[in-house]
C-alpha positions in Angstrom: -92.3 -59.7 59.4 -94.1 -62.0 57.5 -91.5 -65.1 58.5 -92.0 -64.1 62.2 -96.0 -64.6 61.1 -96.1 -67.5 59.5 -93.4 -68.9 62.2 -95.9 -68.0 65.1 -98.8 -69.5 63.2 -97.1 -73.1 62.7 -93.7 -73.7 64.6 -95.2 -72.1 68.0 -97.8 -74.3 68.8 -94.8 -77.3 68.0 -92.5 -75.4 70.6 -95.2 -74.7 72.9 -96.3 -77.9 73.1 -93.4 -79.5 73.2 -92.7 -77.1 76.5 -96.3 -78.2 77.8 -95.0 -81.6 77.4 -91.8 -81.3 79.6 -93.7 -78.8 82.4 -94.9 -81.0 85.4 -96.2 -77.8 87.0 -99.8 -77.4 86.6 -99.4 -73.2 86.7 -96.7 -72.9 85.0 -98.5 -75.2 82.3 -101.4 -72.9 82.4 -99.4 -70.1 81.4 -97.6 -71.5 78.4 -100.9 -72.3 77.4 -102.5 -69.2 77.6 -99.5 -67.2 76.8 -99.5 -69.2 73.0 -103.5 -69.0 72.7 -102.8 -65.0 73.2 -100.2 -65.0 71.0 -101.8 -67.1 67.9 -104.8 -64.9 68.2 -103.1 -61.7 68.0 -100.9 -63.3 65.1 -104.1 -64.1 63.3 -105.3 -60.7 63.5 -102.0 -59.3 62.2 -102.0 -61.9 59.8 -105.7 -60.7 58.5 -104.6 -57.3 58.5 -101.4 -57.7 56.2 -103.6 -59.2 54.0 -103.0 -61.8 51.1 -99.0 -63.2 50.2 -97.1 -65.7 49.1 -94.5 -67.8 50.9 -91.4 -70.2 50.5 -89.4 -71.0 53.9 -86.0 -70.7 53.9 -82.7 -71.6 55.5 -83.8 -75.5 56.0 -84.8 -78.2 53.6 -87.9 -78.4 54.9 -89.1 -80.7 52.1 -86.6 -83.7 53.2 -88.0 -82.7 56.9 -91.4 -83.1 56.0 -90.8 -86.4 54.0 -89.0 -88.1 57.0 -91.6 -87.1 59.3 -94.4 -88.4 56.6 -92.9 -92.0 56.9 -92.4 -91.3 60.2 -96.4 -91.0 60.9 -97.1 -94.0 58.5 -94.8 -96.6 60.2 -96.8 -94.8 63.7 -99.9 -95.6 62.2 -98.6 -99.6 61.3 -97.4 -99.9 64.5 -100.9 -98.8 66.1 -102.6 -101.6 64.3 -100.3 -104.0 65.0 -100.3 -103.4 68.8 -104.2 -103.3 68.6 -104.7 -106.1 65.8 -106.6 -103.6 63.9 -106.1 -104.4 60.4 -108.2 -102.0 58.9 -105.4 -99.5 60.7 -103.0 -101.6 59.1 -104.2 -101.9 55.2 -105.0 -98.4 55.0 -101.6 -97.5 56.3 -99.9 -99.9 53.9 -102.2 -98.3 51.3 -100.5 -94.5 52.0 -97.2 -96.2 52.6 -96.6 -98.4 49.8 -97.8 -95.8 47.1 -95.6 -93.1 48.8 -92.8 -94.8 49.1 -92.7 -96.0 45.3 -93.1 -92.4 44.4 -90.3 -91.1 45.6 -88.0 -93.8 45.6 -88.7 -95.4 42.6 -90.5 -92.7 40.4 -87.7 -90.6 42.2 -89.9 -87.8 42.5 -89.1 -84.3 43.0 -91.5 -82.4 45.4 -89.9 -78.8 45.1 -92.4 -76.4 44.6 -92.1 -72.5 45.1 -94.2 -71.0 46.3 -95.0 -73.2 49.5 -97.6 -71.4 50.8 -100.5 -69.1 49.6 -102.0 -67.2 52.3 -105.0 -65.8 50.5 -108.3 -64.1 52.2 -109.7 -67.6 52.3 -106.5 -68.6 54.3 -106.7 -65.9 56.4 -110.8 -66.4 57.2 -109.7 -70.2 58.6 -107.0 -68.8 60.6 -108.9 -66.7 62.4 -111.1 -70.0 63.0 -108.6 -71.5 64.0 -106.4 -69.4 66.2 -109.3 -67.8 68.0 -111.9 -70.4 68.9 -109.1 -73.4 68.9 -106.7 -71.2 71.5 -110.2 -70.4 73.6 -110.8 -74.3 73.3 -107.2 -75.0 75.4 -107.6 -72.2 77.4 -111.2 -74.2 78.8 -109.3 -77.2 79.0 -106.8 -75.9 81.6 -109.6 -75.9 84.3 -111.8 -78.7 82.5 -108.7 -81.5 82.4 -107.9 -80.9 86.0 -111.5 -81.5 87.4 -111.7 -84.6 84.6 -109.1 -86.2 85.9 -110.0 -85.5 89.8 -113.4 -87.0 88.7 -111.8 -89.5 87.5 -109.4 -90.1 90.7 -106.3 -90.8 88.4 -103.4 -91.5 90.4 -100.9 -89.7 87.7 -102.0 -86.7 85.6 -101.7 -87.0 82.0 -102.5 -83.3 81.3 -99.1 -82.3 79.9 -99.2 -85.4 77.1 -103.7 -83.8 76.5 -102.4 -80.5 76.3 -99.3 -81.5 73.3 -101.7 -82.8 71.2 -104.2 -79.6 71.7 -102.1 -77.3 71.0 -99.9 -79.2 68.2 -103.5 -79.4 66.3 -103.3 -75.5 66.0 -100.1 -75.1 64.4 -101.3 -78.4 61.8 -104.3 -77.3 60.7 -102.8 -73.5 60.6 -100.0 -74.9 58.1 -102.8 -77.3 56.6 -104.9 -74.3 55.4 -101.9 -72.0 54.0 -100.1 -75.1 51.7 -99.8 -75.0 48.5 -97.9 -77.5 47.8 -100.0 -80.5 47.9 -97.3 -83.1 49.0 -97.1 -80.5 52.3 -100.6 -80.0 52.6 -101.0 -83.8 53.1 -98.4 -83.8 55.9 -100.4 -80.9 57.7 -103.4 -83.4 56.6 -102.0 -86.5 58.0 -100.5 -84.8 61.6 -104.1 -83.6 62.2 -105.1 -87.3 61.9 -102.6 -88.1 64.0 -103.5 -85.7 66.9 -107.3 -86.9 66.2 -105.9 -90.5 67.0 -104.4 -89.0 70.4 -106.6 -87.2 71.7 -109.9 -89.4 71.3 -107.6 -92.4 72.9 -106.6 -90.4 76.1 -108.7 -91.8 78.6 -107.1 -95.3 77.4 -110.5 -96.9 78.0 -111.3 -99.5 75.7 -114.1 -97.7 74.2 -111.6 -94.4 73.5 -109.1 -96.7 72.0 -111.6 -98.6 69.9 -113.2 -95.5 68.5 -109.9 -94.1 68.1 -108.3 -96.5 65.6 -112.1 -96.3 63.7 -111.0 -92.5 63.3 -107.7 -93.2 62.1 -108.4 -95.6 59.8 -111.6 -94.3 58.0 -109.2 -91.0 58.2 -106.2 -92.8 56.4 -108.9 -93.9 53.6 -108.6 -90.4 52.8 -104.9 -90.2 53.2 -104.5 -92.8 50.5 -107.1 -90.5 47.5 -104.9 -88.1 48.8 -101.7 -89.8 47.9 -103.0 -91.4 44.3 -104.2 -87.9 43.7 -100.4 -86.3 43.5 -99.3 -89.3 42.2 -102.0 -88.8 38.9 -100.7 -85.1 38.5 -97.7 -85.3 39.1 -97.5 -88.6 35.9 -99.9 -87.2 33.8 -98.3 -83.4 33.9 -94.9 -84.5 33.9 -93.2 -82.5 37.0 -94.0 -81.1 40.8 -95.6 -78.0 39.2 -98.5 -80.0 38.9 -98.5 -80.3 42.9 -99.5 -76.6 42.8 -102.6 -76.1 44.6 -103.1 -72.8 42.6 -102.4 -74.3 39.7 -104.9 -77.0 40.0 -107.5 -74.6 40.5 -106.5 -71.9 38.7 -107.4 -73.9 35.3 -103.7 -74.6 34.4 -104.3 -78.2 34.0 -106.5 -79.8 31.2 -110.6 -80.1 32.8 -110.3 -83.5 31.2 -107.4 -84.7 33.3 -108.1 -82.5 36.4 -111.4 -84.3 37.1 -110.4 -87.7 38.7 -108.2 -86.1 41.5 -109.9 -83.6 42.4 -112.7 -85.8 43.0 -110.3 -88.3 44.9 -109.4 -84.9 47.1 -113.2 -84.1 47.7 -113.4 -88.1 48.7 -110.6 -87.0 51.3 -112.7 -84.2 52.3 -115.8 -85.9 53.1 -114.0 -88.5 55.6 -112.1 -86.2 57.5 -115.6 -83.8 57.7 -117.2 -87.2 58.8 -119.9 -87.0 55.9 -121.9 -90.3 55.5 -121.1 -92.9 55.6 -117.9 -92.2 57.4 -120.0 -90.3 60.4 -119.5 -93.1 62.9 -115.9 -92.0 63.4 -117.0 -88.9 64.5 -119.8 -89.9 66.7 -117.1 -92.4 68.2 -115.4 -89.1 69.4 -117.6 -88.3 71.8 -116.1 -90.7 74.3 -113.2 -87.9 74.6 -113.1 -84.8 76.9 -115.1 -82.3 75.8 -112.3 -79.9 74.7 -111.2 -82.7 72.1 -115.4 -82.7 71.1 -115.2 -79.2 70.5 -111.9 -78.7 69.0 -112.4 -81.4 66.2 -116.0 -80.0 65.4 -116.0 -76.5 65.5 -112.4 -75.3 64.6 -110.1 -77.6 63.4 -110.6 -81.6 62.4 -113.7 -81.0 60.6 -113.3 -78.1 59.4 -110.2 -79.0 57.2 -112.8 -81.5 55.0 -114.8 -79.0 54.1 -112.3 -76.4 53.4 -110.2 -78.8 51.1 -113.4 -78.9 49.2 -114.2 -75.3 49.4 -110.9 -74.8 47.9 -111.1 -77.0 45.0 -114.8 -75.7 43.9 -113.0 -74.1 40.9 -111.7 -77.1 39.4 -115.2 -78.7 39.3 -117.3 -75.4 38.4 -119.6 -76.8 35.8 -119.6 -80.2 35.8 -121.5 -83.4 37.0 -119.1 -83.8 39.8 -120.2 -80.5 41.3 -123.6 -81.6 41.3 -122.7 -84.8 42.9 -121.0 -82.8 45.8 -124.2 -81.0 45.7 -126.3 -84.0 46.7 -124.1 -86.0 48.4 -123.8 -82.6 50.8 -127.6 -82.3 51.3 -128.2 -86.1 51.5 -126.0 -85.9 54.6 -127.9 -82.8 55.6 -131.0 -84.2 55.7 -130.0 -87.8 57.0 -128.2 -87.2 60.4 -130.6 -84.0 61.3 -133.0 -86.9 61.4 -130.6 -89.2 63.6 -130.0 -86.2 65.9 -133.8 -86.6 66.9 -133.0 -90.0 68.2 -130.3 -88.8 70.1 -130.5 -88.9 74.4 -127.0 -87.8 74.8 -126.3 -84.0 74.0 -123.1 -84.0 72.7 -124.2 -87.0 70.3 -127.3 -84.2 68.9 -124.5 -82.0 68.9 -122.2 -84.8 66.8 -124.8 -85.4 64.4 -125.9 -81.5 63.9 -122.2 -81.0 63.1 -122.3 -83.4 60.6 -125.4 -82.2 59.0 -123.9 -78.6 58.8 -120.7 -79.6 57.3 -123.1 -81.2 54.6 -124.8 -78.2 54.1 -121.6 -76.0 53.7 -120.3 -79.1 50.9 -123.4 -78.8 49.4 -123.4 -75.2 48.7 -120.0 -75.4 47.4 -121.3 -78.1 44.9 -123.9 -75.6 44.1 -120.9 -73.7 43.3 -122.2 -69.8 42.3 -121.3 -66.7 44.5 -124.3 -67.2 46.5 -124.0 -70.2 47.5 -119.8 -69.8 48.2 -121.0 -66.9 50.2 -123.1 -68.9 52.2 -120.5 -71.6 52.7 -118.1 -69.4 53.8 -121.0 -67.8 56.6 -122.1 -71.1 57.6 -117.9 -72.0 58.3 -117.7 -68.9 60.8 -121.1 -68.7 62.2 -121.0 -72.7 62.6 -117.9 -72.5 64.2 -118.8 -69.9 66.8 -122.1 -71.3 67.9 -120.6 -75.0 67.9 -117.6 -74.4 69.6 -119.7 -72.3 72.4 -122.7 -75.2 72.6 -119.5 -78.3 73.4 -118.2 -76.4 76.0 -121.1 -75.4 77.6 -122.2 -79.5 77.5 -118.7 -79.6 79.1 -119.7 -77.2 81.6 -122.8 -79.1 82.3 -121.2 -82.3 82.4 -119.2 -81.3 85.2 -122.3 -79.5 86.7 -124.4 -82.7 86.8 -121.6 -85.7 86.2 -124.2 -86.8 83.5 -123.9 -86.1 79.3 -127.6 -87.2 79.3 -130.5 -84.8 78.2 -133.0 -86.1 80.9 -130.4 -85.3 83.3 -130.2 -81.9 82.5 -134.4 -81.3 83.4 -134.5 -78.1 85.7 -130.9 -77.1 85.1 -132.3 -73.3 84.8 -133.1 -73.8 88.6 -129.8 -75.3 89.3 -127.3 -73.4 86.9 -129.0 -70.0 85.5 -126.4 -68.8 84.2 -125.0 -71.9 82.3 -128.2 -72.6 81.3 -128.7 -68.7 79.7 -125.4 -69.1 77.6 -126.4 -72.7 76.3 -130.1 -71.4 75.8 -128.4 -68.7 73.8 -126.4 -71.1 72.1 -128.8 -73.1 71.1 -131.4 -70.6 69.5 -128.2 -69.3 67.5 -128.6 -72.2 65.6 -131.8 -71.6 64.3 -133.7 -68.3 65.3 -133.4 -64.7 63.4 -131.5 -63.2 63.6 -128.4 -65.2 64.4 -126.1 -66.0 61.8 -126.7 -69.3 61.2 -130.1 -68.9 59.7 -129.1 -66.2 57.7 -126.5 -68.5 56.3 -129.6 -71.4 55.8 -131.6 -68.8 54.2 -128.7 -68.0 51.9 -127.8 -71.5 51.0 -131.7 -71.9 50.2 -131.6 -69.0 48.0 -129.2 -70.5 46.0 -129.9 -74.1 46.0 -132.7 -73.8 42.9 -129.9 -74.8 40.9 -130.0 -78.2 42.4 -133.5 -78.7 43.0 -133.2 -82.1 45.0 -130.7 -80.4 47.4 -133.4 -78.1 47.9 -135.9 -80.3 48.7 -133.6 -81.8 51.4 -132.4 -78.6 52.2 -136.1 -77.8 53.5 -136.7 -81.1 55.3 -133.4 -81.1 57.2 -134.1 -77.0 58.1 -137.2 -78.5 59.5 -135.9 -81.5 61.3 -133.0 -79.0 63.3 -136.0 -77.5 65.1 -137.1 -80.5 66.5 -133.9 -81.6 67.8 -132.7 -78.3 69.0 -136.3 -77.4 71.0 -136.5 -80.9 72.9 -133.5 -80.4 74.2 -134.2 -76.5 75.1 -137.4 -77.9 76.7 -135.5 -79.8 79.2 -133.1 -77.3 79.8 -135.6 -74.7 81.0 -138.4 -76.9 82.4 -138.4 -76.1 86.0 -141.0 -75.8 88.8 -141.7 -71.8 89.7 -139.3 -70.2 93.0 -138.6 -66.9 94.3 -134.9 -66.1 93.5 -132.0 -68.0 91.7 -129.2 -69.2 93.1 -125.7 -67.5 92.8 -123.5 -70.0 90.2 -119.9 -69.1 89.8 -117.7 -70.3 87.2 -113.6 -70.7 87.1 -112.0 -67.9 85.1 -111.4 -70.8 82.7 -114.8 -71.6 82.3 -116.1 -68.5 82.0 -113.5 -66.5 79.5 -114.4 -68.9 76.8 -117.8 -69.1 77.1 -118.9 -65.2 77.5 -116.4 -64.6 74.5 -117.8 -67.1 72.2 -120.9 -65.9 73.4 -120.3 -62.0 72.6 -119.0 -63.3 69.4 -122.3 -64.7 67.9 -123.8 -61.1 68.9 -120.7 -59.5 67.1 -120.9 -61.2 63.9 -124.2 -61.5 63.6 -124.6 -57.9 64.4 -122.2 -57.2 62.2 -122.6 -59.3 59.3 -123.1 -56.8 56.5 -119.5 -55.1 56.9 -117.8 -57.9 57.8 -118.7 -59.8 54.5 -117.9 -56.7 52.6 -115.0 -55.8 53.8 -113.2 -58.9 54.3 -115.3 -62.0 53.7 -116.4 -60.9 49.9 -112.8 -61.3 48.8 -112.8 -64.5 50.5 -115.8 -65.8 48.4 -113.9 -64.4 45.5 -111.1 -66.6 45.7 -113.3 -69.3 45.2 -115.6 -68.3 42.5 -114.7 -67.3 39.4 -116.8 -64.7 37.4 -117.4 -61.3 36.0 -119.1 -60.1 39.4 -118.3 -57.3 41.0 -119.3 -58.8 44.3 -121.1 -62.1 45.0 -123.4 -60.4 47.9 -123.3 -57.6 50.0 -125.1 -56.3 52.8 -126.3 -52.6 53.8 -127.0 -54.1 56.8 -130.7 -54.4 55.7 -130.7 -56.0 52.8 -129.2 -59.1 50.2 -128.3 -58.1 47.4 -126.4 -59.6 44.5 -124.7 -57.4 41.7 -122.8 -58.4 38.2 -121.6 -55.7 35.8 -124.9 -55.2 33.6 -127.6 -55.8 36.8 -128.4 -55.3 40.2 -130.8 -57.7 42.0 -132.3 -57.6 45.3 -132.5 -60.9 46.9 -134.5 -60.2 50.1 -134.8 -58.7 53.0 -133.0 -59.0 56.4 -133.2 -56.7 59.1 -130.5 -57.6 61.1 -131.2 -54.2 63.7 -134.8 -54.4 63.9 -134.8 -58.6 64.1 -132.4 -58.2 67.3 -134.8 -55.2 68.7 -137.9 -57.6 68.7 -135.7 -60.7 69.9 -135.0 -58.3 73.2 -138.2 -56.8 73.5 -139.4 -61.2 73.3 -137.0 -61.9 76.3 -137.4 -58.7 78.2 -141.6 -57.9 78.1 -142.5 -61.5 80.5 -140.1 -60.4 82.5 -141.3 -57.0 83.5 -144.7 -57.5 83.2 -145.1 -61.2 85.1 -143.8 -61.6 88.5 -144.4 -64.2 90.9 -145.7 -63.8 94.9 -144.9 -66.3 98.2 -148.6 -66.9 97.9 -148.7 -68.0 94.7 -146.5 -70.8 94.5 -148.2 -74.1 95.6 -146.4 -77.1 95.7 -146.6 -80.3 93.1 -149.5 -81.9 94.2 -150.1 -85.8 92.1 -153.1 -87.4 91.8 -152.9 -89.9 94.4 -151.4 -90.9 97.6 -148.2 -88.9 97.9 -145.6 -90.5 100.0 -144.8 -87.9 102.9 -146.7 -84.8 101.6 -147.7 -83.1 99.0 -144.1 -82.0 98.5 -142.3 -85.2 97.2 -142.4 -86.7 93.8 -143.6 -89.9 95.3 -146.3 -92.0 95.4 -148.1 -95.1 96.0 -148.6 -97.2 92.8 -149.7 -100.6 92.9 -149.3 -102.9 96.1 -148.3 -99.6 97.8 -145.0 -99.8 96.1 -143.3 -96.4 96.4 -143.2 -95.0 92.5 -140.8 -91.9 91.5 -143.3 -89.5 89.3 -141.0 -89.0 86.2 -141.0 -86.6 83.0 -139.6 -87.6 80.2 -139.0 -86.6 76.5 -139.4 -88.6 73.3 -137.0 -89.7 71.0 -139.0 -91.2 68.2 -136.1 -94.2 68.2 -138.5 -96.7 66.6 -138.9 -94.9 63.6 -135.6 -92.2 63.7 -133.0 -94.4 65.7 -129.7 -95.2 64.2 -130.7 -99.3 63.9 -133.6 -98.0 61.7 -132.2 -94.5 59.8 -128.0 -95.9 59.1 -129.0 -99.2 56.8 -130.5 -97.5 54.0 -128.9 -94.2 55.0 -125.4 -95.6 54.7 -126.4 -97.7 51.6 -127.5 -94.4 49.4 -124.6 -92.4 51.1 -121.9 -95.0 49.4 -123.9 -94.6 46.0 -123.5 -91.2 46.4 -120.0 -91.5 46.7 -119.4 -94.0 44.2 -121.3 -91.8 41.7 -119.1 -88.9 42.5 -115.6 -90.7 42.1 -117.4 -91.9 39.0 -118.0 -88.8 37.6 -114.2 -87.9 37.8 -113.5 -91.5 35.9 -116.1 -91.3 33.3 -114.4 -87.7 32.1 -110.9 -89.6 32.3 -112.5 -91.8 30.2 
């Protein structure tokens, strides 16, 4: 059973995709699709159900496999930068290459390890991320790709070759998140970079291409720690049991020697999360469909950075590195919830906010006690939900409106209610109570006293979100008062994804209090070590935290009664305000009015006709990315320096 599982959860989405690739048929496509996104979800469930294991593949040398196919990707990557003269593509694949390639042939290293994988309840929490909200992502894309490219009038469809690349990225990051063996966890690590590179570059537009090789590059900068990392253990510790993710943070390697790795592997983890100052990559991103937006922040691409680091919080429990991640996390936190401000486009606000939440989550894990895990883990699943939903309802819109902009989407309430409801919903996810997402903030705050500078910018990035998340709520719902709402239907496509993710932040925010302590405690166990009984645990009403001699209440949350007065908030205007034919009157300017007092023109100046315009503010003289990235960036690399630093001062 548990070979047909972990064969589902890694080698179907290769198949399947490989199937997509060769279908021409655009149904028949649609159903492999949906027929693997059912299939991984249920798999996942099983998967979670079964429970923890351990796991060595048989039957195939699957190590020699994996090695071809590492070179395989490097001389890909070479060949990319040569064809685009992008020698930054080039060095850093040389720099992976090279390294690699002395390893095994010269060092003539052996890579053997048993077990392969670990599939642990921390596993099993980002398969479920994975497999759920990454399968609902391709199912949006079925519909979404074939009005893209109408849109688009492209004379030959590329869906098949989008859709191979979609999928593959399930099965990577699936593999990615069970390895323990850190010479296969980079090859899981290095084909996610590689679908990244593919799916970014599909329009073939100049722009897609450009921003593409930014991502694989600044990606492969992590691919190269990654590589010097299992080159240091495996030297200093003398054989491939060293490549043992278990091991490594299980303690059974000297702290002293453990240090500089681990903080080249957290390096790793901040580019591919897109922390600053690698966070131009992802912002570069955008220029891709929206499915590729929301499957590389939400689910997958992103997600793998912060869960490396997640992982490795044992091995830096107590030291200055820790605290490093710590600040590094909540710098990033506080820096690009300013630049979101800025932001006119919505899926660059929702770019930058999915920055500055992956830098909360790595700054709670630099925090490093139960609380603080707890709340990384939260933040990872409620994050995920909400993010996923908010890109493809932008997607939605987009193909609503033609437009990405946030001025563009004034009065969409009038236009698209019901799109506009699940965004709206979406949106105050991400910051109102009860929704998970603040109870995750609130959590991560409780915890941060043990950094108090993170907690300081915790606070002033909490604050910032609510700037960024309202101003673009405003324009969602500012509309001029009608009787009745039009009738807006949405494909099956659409629709399936969206009301699902949006039941889903009801569900597990709802639901938080069994949920963590019945499957997400033991989750936040295999991170922390400790005498606790539990980290946290919910009645359902309140936080508490427990060790074996106390028993502290932390605060209160009432999830029920919080989601009572939420209703009553939306419902009450409703039933008590109503509007009447004779009470509507139409916009009326001060002024001439062209044609009535029922256009939004008039005469200006010389009698020129003038278009009477509302528009929002986006503080970019003082917030804009020319102003905030220089010294930004600059403390972001000092950041980083000091953390590799505090790996190499322990060496030393």
């Amino acid at each position: 059973m548990i070979d047909e599982m972990m064969a589902i959860a890694i080698l179907l989405p290769v198949a399947a995709g490989l199937l997509i690739l060769a279908i021409r048929n655009y149904y028949a496509r649609n159903v492999v699709v949906v027929a693997t996104s059912i299939a991984l979800i249920v798999n996942s469930v099983l998967l979670s159900i079964n429970g923890p294991f351990t796991y060595t593949p048989e039957g195939v040398n699957w190590g020699l496999f994996i090695t071809i196919l590492d070179y395989a990707i490097l001389l890909f990557y070479l060949y990319i930068g040569f064809t685009l003269r992008n020698w930054l593509v080039v060095i850093f694949a040389f720099t992976q290459l090279v390294p690699l390639a002395y390893f095994e042939f010269i060092m003539k290293a052996h890579l053997e390890l048993s077990p392969a994988f670990v599939v642990d309840h921390l596993s099993l929490v980002m398969t479920l991320i994975i497999s759920i909200i990454g399968s609902l992502i391709c199912i949006f894309a079925l519909r979404y790709m074939y009005d893209h490219e109408h849109h688009a009038h492209l004379t030959k469809s590329r869906q098949s070759r989008f859709l191979f690349w979609l999928v593959l990225f399930l099965g990577a990051m699936n593999g990615l998140v069970f390895a323990n063996n850190l010479f296969w966890l980079y090859f899981f690590w290095e084909v996610t970079t590689l679908c990244c590179y593919q799916l970014i570059s599909h329009d073939r537009t100049q722009e897609a291409i450009n921003n593409a090789a930014r991502a694989l590059w600044m990606n492969a900068t992590g691919g190269t720690a990654f590589i010097l990392a299992i080159i240091y253990l495996y030297v200093t510790q003398g054989g491939s049991s060293a490549l043992s993710l278990q091991t490594l943070i299980g303690g059974g390697i000297q702290a002293s020697v453990v240090l500089l790795p681990v903080a080249l592997l957290c390096y790793t983890g901040f580019t591919k999360a897109a922390q600053m100052p690698f966070q131009s990559w992802l912002l570069g991103a955008m220029v891709a469909p929206t499915p590729v937006s929301a499957l590389l922040h939400s689910s997958t691409m992103v997600k793998a950075g912060v869960y490396l680091v997640l992982r490795l919080a044992p091995a830096f429990a107590g030291t200055y590195l820790s605290i490093a991640i710590a600040i590094a996390g909540a710098f990033t936190f506080f820096a690009t919830s300013a630049l979101a401000i800025s932001q006119t486009t919505g899926k660059r606000v929702l770019a930058y906010s999915t920055i500055a939440n992956l830098g909360l989550i790595i700054a709670c894990t630099g925090i490093n006690t139960p609380l603080s895990v707890a709340a990384a883990i939260l933040l990872i699943i409620f994050h995920a939900i909400s993010k996923g939903l908010l890109f493809l309802c932008a997607g939605t819109i987009e193909h609503q409106i033609w437009s990405r902009e946030i001025e563009d989407m004034e009065g969409l309430a009038a236009k698209a209610p019901l799109t506009t409801l699940i965004t709206a919903v979406g949106i105050l996810s991400m910051f109102l109570p009860p929704f998970g997402m603040l109870l995750g903030k609130w959590i991560a705050l409780e915890a941060a006293y043990m950094v108090p500078l993170a907690a300081i910018l915790f606070v002033l990035a909490s604050t910032l979100t609510i700037v960024f998340w309202t101003k673009w709520l405003g324009r969602l719902l500012q509309v001029l008062p009608k009787l009745g709402w039009p009738l807006e239907r949405l494909s099956l496509s659409y629709s399936a994804p969206l009301w699902t993710l949006l039941i889903g932040i009801f569900a597990v925010g709802i639901g938080v209090g069994p949920i963590y302590q019945n499957f997400l405690l033991d989750a936040t166990n295999n991170v922390v070590s400790g005498n606790q009984i539990f980290a946290i645990g919910w009645n359902n009403l309140v936080l508490t935290s427990a060790s074996f001699i106390q028993r502290d209440i932390l605060g209160l949350f009432p999830i029920w009664p919080l989601y009572l007065i939420l209703v009553v908030a939306l419902l009450l205007p409703l039933l008590l305000i109503g509007l009447k034919p004779t009470e509507l009157r139409p916009v009326y300017l001060c002024g001439e009015q062209v044609g009535g007092t029922d256009t939004d023109e008039w005469s200006a100046e010389a009698d020129q006709k003038t278009k009477f315009l509302l528009g929002g503010y986006y503080f970019q003289s003082s917030l804009g990315e020319k102003k905030v990235n220089p010294w930004a960036n600059t403390i972001a690399i000092v950041l980083l320096v000091i953390m590799i630093g505090c790996g190499v001062i322990v060496i030393c």
